[in-house]
LOKE-61707 format. One line per 10 residues: number of its first residue (from 1); for each residue x, y, z of N, C-alpha, C, O. Coordinates in Angstrom, 1 decimal. Example, Ala and Ser with C-alpha at 12.3 -4.5 7.8 and 13.67 -1.06 7.14 Angstrom:
2
1> 13.2/-5.7/7.8/12.3/-4.5/7.8/13.2/-3.3/7.8/14.2/-3.3/8.5; 12.8/-2.2/7.1/13.7/-1.1/7.1/12.9/0.0/7.9/13.4/1.1/8.0 .
end
This chain:
102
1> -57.3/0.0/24.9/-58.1/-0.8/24.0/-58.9/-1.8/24.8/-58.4/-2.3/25.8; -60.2/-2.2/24.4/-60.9/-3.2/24.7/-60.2/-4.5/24.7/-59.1/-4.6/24.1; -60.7/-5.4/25.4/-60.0/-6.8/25.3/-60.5/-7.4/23.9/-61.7/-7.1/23.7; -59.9/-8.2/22.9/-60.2/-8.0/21.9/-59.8/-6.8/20.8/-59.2/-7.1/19.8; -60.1/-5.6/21.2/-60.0/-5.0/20.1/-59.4/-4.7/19.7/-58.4/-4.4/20.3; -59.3/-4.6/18.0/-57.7/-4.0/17.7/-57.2/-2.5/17.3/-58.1/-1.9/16.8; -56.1/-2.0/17.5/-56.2/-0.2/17.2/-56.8/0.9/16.4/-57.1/2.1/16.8; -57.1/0.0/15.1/-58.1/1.0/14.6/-59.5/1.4/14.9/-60.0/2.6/14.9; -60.1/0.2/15.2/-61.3/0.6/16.0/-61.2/1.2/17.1/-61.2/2.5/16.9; -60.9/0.9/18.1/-60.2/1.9/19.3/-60.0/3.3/19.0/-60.8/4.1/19.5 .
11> -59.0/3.7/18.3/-58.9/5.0/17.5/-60.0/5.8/17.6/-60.0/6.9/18.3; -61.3/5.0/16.4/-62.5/5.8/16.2/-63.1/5.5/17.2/-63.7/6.6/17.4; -63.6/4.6/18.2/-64.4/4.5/19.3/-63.7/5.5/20.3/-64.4/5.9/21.3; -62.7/5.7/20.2/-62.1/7.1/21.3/-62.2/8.5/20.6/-62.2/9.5/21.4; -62.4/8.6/19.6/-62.6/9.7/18.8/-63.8/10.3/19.3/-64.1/11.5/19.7; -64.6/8.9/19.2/-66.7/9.5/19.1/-66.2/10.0/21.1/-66.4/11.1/21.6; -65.9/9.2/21.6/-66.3/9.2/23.1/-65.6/10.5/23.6/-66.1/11.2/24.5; -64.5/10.7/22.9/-63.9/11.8/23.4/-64.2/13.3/23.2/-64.7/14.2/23.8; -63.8/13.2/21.8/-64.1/14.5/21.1/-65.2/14.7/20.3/-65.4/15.7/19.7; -66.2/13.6/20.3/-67.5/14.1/19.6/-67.3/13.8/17.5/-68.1/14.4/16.7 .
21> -66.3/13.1/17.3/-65.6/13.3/15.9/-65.6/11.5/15.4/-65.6/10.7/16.3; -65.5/11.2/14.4/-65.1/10.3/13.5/-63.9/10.8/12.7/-63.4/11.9/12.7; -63.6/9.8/12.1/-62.7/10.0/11.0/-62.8/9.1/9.9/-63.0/7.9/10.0; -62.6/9.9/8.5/-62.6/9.0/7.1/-61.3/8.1/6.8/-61.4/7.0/6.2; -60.0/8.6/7.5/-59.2/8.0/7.4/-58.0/8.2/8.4/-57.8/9.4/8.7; -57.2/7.3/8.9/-56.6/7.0/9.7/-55.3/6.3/9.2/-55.2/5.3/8.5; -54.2/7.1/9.7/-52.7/6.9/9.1/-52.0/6.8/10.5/-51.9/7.5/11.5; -51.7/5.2/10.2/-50.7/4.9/11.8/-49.4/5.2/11.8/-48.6/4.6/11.0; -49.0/6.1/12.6/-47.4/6.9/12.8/-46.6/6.2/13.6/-45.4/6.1/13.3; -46.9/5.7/14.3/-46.2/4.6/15.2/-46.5/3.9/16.3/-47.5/4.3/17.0 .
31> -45.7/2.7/16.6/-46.6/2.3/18.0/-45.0/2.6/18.9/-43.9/3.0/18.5; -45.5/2.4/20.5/-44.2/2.6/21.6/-44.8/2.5/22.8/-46.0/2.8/23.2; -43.9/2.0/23.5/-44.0/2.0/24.8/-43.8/3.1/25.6/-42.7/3.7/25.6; -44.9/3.3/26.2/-45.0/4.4/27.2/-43.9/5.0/28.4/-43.5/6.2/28.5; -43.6/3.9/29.1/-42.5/3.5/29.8/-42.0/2.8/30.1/-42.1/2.4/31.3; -41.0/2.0/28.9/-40.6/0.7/29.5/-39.7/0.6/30.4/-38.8/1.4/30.6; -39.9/-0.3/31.0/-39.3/-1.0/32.3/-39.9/-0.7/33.8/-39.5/-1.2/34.9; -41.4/0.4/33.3/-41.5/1.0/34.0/-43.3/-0.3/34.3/-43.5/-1.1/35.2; -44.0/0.0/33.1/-44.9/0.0/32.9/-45.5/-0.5/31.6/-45.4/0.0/30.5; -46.2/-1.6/31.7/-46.7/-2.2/30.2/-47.7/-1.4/29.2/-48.4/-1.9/28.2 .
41> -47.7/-0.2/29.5/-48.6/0.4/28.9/-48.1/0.6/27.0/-47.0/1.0/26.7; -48.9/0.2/26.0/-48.2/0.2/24.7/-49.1/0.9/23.9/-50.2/0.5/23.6; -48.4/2.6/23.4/-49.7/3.4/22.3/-49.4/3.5/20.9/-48.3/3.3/20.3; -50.4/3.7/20.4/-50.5/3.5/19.1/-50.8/4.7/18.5/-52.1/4.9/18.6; -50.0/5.8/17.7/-50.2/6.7/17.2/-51.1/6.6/16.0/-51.2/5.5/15.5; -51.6/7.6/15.5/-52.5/7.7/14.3/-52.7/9.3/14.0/-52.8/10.2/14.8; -52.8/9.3/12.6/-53.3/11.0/12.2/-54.6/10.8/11.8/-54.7/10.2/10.7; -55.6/11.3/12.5/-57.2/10.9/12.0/-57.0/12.3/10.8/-56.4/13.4/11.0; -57.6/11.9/9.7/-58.4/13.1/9.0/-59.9/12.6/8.2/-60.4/11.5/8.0; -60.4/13.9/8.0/-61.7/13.8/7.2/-62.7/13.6/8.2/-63.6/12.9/7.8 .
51> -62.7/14.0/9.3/-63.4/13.8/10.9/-64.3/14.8/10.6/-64.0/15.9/10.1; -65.7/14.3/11.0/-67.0/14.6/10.9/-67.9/14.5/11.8/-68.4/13.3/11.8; -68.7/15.3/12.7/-69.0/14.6/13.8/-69.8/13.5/14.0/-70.6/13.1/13.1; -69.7/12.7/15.2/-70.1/11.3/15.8/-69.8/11.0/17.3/-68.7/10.7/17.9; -71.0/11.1/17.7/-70.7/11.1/19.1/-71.1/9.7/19.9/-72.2/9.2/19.8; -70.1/9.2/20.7/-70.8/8.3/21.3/-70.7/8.6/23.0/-69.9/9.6/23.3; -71.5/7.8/24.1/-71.2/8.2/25.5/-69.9/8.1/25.9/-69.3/7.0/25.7; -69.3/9.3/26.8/-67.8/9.2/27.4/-68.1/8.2/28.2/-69.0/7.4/28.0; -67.2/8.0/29.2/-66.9/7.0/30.7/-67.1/8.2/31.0/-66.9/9.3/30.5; -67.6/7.6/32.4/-68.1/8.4/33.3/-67.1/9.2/34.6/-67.4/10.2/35.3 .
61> -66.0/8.5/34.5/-64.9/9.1/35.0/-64.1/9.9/33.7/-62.9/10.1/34.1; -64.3/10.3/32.6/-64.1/11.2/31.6/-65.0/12.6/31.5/-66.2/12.7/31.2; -64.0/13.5/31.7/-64.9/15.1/31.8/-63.3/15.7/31.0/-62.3/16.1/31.6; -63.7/15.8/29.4/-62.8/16.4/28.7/-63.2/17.4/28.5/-64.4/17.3/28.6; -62.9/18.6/28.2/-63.0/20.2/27.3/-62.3/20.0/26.3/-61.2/19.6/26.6; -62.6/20.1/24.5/-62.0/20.4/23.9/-61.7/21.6/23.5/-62.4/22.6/23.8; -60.5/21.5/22.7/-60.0/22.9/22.5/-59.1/22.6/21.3/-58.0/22.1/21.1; -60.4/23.3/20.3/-59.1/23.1/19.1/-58.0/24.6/18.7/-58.3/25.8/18.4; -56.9/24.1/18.7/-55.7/25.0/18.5/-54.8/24.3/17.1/-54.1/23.3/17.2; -55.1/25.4/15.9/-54.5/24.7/15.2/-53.0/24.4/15.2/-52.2/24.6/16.1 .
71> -52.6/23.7/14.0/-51.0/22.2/14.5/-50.0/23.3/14.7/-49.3/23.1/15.7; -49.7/24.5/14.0/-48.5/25.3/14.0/-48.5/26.0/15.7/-47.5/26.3/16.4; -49.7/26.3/16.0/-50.2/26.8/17.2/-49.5/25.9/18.3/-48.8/26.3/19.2; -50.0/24.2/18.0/-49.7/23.2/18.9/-48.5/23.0/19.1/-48.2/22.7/20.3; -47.5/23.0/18.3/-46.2/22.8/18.5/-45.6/24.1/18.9/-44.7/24.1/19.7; -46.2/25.2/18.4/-45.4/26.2/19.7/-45.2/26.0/20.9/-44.2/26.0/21.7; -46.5/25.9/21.1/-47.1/25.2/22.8/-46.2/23.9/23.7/-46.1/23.5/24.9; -45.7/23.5/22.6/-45.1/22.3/23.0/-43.5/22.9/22.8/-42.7/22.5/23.8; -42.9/23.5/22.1/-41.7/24.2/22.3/-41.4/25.4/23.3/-40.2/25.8/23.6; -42.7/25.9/23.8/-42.5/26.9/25.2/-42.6/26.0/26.3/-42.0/26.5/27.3 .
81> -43.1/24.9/26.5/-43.4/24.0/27.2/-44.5/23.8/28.2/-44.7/23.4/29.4; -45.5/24.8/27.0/-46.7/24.8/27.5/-47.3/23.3/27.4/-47.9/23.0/28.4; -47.2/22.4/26.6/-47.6/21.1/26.4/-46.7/20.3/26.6/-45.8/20.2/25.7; -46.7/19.5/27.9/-45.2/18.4/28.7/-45.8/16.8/28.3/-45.3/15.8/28.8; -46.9/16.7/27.4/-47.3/15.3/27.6/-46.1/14.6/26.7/-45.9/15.4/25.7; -45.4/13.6/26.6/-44.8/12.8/25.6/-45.1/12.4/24.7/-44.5/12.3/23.6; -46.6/11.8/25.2/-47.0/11.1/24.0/-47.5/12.0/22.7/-47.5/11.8/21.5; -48.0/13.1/23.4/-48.7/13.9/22.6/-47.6/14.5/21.9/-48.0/15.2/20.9; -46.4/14.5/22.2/-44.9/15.4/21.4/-45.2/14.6/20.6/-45.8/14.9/19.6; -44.7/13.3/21.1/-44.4/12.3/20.1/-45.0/11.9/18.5/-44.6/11.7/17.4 .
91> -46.6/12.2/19.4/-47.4/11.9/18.2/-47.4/13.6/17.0/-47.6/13.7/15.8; -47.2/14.6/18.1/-47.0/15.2/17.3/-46.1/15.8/15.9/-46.5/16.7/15.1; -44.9/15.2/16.1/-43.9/15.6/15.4/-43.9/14.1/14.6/-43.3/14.0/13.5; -44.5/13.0/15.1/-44.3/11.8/13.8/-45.5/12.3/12.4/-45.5/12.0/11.2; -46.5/13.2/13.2/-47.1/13.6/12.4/-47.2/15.1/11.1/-47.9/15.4/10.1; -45.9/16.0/12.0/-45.9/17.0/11.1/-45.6/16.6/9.4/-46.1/17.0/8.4; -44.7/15.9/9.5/-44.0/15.9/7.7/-44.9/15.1/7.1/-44.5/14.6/6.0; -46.3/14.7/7.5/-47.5/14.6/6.6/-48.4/15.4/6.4/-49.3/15.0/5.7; -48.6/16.8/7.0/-49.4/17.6/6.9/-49.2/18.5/5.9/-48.0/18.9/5.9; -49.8/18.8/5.3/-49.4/20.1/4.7/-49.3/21.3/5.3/-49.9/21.7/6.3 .
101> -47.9/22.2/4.3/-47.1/23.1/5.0/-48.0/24.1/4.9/-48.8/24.1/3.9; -48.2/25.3/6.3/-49.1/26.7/5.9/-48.3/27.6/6.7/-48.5/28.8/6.7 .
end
């Protein structure tokens, strides 16, 4: 986050920079520490929906590919241990039991 800013904006200003997307609405799943004891780093989960595109400029040290793989897809990936990030478990499983089931 910006100095100053607070999570929700951040959210959608990482949204546009990253993935090219907005969102209508944003549901915060939780906040946590990255690694405490380790490291002051503190994230703030959210489930964007209703994302529409909006793009703003990456950082210039940012060269993302997206890749969308739908959620049932994503959690496989993450139970073969194709996907090792934490945060991204994290956020993903605080987020299943609001999505609808398919």
């Amino acid at each position: 986050m910006e100095e100053g800013e607070v999570s929700e904006e951040a959210v959608l200003r990482e949204l546009q920079e990253e993935i090219g997307y907005t969102a209508d609405n944003l549901q915060h799943l939780s906040s946590f520490w990255v690694a405490p004891g380790w490291a002051t780093e503190f994230m703030h989960a959210y489930l964007a929906t209703g994302l529409r595109p909006s793009r703003l400029d990456a950082d210039e040290d940012e060269n993302i590919q997206v890749v969308r793989v739908p959620f049932e897809e994503a959690l496989a990936m993450f139970k073969t241990g194709e996907i090792k990030d934490g945060k991204t478990i994290a956020a993903m499983l605080l987020a299943q039991p609001l999505l609808p089931k398919r």
